[in-house]
C-alpha positions, -999 to +999 in steps of 0.1 A: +058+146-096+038+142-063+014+117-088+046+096-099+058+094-062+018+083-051+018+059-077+053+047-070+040+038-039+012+019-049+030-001-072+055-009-040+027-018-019+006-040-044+044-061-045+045-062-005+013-072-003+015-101-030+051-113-018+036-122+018+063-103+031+063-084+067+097-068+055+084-056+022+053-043+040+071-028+065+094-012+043+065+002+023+049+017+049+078+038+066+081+047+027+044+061+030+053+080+062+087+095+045+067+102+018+040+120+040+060+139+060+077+157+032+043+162+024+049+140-014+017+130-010-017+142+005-032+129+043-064+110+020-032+093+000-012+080+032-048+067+049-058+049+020-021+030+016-021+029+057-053+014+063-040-013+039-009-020+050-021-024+091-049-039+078-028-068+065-002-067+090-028-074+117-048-099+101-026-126+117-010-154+096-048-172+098-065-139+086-033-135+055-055-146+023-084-131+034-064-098+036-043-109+006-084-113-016-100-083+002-064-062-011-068-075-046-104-063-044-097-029-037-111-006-066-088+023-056-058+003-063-069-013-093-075+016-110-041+037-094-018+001-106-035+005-138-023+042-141+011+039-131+023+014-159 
């Protein structure tokens, strides 16, 4: 179950991310810290989708497709999308 709900997550963040949309990444993260707090999901889960998610939100609308490539790149993400399908 906690799996399903981590990569449930993933899945919602890789669409936020893609979508170029601060609502959609907003929205995923508060879903990360709900998710956190009723401890769904381990601290080394929530860092790894946090330090994505602020990553992209600060990047600034300049900085967007370099966040939006470096994302893509991300081996822990290919390999968790890859799982949850």
């Amino acid at each position: 179950m906690d799996q399903e709900i981590y990569y449930n997550l993933i899945n919602r963040v890789n669409y936020a991310v893609k979508s170029d949309s601060r609502d959609r990444v907003m929205e995923a993260y508060g879903e990360a810290v709900m998710a956190k707090r009723l401890r769904a999901i381990s601290n080394d889960q929530y860092f790894k989708i946090n330090s994505v998610l602020v990553s992209y939100l600060n990047c600034g609308a300049n900085g967007r497709e370099k966040a939006l490539k470096q994302f893509r790149e991300t081996e822990w993400l290919k390999k968790n999308v890859r799982r949850a399908y």
